[in-house]
N, C-alpha and C positions, 0 to 999 in steps of 0.2 A: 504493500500500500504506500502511495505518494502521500505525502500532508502537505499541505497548502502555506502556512504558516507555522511555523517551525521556533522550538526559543533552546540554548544552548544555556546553560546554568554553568559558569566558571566557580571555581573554589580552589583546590589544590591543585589545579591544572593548567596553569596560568602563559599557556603557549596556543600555538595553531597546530606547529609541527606532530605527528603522530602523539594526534589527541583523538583517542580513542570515540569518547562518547560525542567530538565535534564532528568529526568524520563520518558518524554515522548519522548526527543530527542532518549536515547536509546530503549525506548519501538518501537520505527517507521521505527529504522535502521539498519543495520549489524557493520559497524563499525561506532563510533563516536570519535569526537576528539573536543577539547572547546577550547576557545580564550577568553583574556580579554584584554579591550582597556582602558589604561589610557587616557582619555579623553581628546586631548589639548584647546578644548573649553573651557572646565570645571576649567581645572588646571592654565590655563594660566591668569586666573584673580584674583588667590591668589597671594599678594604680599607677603605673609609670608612663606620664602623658609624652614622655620620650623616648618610645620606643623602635628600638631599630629596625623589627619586625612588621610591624605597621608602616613604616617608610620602606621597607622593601615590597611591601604589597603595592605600596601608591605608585612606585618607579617602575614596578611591574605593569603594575594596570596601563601607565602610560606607552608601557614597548608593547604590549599586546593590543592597545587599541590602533599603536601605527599599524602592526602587521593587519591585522584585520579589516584597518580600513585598505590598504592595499587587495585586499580580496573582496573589497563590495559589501564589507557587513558591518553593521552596525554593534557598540558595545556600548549599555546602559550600565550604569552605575548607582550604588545606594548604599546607604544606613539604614539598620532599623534592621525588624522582626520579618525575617526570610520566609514565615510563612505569610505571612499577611502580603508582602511584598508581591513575593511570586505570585499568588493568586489573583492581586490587583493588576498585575501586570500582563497575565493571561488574559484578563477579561477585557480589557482594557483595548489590548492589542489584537484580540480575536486570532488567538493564540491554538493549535490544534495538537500539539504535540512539544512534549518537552525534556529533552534529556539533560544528563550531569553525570559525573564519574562516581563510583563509589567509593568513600569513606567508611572506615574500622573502628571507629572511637564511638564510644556509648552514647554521646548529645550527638552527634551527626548520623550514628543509626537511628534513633529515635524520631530523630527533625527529619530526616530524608522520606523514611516508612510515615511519618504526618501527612507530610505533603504530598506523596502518591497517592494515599488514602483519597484527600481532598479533590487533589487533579481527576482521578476517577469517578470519586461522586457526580463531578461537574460531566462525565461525560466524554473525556477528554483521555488522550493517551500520554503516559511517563514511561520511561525507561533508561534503567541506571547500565554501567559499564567498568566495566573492570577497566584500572587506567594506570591505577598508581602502584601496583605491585606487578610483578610476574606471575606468580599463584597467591590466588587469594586463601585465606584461613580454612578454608572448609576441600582446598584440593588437594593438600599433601595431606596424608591419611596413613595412620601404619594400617599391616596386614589384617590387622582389627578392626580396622575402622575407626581409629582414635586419632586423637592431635598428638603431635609429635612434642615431647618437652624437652627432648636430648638432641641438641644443633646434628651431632656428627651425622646420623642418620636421617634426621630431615634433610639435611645439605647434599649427602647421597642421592636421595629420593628427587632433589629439586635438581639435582646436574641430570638423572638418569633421564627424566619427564620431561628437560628440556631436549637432550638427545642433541648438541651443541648446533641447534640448529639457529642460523641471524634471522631475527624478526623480520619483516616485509614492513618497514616505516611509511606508514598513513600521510600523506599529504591533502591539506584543501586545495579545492579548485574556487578560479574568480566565479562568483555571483554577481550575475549582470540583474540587478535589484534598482530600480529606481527610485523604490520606499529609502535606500539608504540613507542615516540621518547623522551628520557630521552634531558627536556626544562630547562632553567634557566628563573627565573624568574626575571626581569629588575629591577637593584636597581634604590632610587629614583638619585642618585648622576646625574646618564646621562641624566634627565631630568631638572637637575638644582634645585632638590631639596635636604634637607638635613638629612641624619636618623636620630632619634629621639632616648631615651632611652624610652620604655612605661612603663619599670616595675618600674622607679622612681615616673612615675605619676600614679601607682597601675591601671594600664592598662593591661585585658589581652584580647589578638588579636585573632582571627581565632575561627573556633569551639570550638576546646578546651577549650579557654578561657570563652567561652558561656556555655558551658556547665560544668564548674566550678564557673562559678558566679550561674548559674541555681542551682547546687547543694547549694551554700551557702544558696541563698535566699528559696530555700526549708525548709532547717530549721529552720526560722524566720517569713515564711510564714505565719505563724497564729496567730502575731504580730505588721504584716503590717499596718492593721484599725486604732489600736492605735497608731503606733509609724511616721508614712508613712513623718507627717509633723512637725517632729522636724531633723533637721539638723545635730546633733550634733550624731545622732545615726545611726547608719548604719543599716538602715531601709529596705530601697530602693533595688530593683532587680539590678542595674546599669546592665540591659540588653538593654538599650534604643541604644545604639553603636551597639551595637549584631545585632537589628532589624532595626537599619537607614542600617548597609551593609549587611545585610541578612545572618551571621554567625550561625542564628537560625532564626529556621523555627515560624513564629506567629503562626500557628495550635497546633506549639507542647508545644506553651504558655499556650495557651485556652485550652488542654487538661490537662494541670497541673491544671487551676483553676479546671477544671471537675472533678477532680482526688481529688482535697483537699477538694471542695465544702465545705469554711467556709465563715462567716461573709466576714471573712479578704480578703481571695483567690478571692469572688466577688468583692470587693473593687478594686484591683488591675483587677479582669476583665475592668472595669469599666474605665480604663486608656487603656486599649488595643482597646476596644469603642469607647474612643475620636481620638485615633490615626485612626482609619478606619473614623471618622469625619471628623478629618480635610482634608485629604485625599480627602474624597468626595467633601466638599466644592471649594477645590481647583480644584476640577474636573471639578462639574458642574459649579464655578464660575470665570476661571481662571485669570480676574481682580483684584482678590483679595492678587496676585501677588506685582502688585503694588499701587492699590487703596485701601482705605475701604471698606470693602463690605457694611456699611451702607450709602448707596449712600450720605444719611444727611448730614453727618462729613465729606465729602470729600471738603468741602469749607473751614474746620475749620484752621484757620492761628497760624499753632505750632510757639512758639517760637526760632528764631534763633539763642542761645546763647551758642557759642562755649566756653567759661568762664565752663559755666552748666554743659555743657556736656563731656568736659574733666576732669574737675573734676569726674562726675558718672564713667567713663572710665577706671581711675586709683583711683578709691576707696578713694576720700578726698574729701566726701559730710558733712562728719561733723557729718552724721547718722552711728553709728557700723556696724548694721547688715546688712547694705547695703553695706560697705566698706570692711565689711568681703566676703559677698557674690561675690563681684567683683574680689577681690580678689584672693578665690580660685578660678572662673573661669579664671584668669588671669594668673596662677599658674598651673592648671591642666586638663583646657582642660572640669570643668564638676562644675554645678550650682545644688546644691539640686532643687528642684521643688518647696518648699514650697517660699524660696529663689529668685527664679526666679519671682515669681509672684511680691514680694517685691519690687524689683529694677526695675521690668518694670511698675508696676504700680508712683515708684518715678519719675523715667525719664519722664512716661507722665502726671501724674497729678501733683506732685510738682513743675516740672520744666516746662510740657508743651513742654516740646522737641519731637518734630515727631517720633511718632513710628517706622518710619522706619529707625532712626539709631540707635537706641534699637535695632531692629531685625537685620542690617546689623551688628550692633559688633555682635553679639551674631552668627551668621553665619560664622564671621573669627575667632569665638575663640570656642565653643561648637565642644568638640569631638562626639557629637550625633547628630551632625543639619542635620535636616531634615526638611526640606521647609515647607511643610504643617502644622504638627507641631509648628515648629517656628512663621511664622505668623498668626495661632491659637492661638496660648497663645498670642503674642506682641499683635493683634488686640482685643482680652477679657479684657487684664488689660487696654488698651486702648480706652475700652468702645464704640469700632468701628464695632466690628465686629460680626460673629452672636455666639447670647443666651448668650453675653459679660455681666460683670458686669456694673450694671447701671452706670452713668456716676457721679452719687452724690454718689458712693462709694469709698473713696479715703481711703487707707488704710494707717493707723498710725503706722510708724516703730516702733517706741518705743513702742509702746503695743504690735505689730508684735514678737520684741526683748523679749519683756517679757515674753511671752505667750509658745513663742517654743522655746528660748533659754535660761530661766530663771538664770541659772547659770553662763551661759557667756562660757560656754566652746568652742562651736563654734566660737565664734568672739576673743575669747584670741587664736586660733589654727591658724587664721589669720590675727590677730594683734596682733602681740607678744606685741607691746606699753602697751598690758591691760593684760600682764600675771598675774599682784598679785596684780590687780587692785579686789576690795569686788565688788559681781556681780551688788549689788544694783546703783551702780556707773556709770554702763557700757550702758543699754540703754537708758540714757536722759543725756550725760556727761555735757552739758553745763548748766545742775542745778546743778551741783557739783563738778565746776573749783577749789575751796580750796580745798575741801577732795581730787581732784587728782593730786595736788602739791605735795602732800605726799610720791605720788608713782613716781611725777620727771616728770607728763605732764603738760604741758603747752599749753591750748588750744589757737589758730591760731598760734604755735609755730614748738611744735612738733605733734601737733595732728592738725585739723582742725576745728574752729568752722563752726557750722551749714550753709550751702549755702542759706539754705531757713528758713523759721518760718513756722513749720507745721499747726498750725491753720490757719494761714494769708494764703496759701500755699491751705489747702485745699475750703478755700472760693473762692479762685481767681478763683481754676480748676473747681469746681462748678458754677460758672460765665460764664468761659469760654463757657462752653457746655451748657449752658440756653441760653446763647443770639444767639446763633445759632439755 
């Protein structure tokens, strides 16, 4: 069946390039036209009216409304309540058909299944698409028919089902639309938020920008295995922003790996894996939202030491590498990975602090946050959740520091205090309070001694999760 009037619903898919559910809006219709709803559900519970995430959406919106209008179609924009929107805007527009990609998180299953409901009542036809994963939650299955909770064997199952075959990338065609109607796209100001610079924080927005990071990490691609988890090198794809708002397509990831087919290029598949994991877990387990998924540990009585934790918050734990890491997240909106692991494994095993205000800062500051993800990693380093590190693995900053920032450039790039500090100095400072008088610190002064005693530190955390 043709439909006549056709509406495309944007959200985490913020491209034209093999956009699944856009591709088939116009493959099913004569004319189409798209709408994106800035969310007031969503937006209205950030209290930081400066946020980096919201200006990547508005620089977004602005590179997809060029591309689109270069194909003849129109892009509406708004605020407010997506069901009320959407429906005024069907009717309004005598509207006959309406797609959108689907979404894995608990308020966008809900909101999405509302709006179908609604759209039907009225008479009218919806239909969602798989856009933003490779298999969604419900198609890797063990031999039982269950969800996978153990990565190695999902990851099996997701190389075997893909069968290394490259995607067939979906292009639009022009729409020769007369209705087209040249749209502005809503700054954040009228919603009470505030623009952002992103090129300070070496941010770049919309396609373009994806497909310019795409191009850098193409030529370091072969690199990645070895260098992936030192910090200080510009290693990493930094497409994780790209793919939390769908400025690039994940197929046309996975056909990159397909295409380089090295050690390295599978290692990095191997991340795009965990991301269709977490994904799934959160699917089939959507308690894991706010609970542990290991039902065991959801007795376990975290510490409530606000002391602790604003210290880890604002980077004066006494540890470098973790105060540098907080830091540039604090600063830029983005936490190397290796990095990441560090500071959430501090917050829960040194300190014992609840993972879930770990994952909640990391949520208000991460230009990439992406739910599933997020509390994937916060619940692994927290030894809670599934195919987690065991619970008597508590990881040693300062060997951490050693290991992948042996020279200190990372932690002197965000702690200026240790710029001509000798690196030898830098990941255990509180065994070498004279030699850093030299350079003018003065530990609990201007620098901070240690919060905790990392031995004493990781015996306790190992305690903790025994007696439970």
């Amino acid at each position: 069946m043709i439909y006549k009037n056709a509406l495309h619903w944007f959200r985490r898919d913020l491209r034209i390039k093999d956009n699944i559910g856009l591709y088939n809006c116009q493959k099913k219709a004569k004319f189409i036209t798209t709408i994106f709803i800035y969310d007031q559900n969503i937006l209205s519970l950030l209290d930081n009216k400066n946020d980096l995430r919201v200006e990547f959406l508005y620089q977004s919106l602005l590179d997809l409304k060029s591309q689109l209008r270069e194909k003849g179609i129109s892009l509406f924009t708004y605020y407010g309540d997506p069901k009320k929107i959407i429906i005024d805007f069907i009717k309004k527009n005598q509207i006959d058909y309406l797609t959108f990609n689907r979404d894995y998180e608990n308020y966008p299953l809900k909101r999405d299944s509302d709006i179908k409901k609604i759209v039907s009542n009225l008479g009218l036809e919806s239909e969602s698409f798989k856009d933003h994963v490779i298999f969604e939650g419900d198609e890797i299955y063990t031999a039982n028919g269950k969800p996978y909770s153990v990565f190695s064997p999902f990851r099996n199952n997701w190389i075997k089902k893909l069968d290394n075959k490259k995607f067939n990338l979906k292009n639009l065609k022009y729409q020769n639309n007369k209705s087209y109607k040249e749209t502005n796209v809503i700054n954040l100001k009228e919603f009470g938020f505030n623009n952002m610079n992103l090129r300070k924080k070496n941010i770049l927005p919309g396609s373009k920008g994806a497909k310019s990071e795409l191009k850098k990490f193409s030529s370091i691609i072969n690199n990645y295995s070895d260098n992936r988890d030192f910090p200080n090198l510009s290693a990493n794809s930094r497409l994780s922003v790209h793919l939390r708002f769908g400025t690039i397509s994940i197929r046309e990831l996975v056909n990159k790996c397909f295409e380089v087919n090295t050690i390295s290029s599978n290692k990095w598949l191997n991340e795009l894996v965990w991301r269709d994991f977490y994904s799934s877990i959160l699917f089939n387990f959507p308690y894991v939202e706010k609970l542990e998924f290991n039902k065991k540990y959801q007795n376990l009585k975290w510490n409530k030491n606000d002391i602790f934790f604003n210290a880890w918050c604002n980077g004066k734990t006494g540890y470098p590498i973790v105060d540098a890491a907080i830091t540039e997240l604090n600063l830029t909106g983005f936490m190397h990975n290796r990095c990441r692991m560090i500071v959430a494994s501090f917050l829960t095993k040194h300190l014992l602090c609840d993972w879930r205000l770990g994952e909640a800062y990391f949520a208000k500051k991460l230009i990439d946050f992406d739910l599933a993800s997020n509390n994937g990693g916060w619940q692994w380093a927290a030894s809670t959740g599934c195919d987690s590190q065991p619970y008597f693995r508590v990881f040693n900053p300062s060997l951490q520091s050693e290991k992948f920032d042996k020279l200190g450039k990372y932690i002197k790039r965000y702690l200026p205090i240790f710029k001509s500090v000798d690196p030898k100095y830098l990941h255990s400072p509180w065994q070498h309070s004279d030699k850093l008088e030299i350079y003018g610190i003065k530990l609990g002064k201007n620098y901070p001694l240690p919060i905790v005693n990392h031995p004493k530190a990781r015996v306790k955390a190992i305690d903790f999760f025994k007696r439970l």
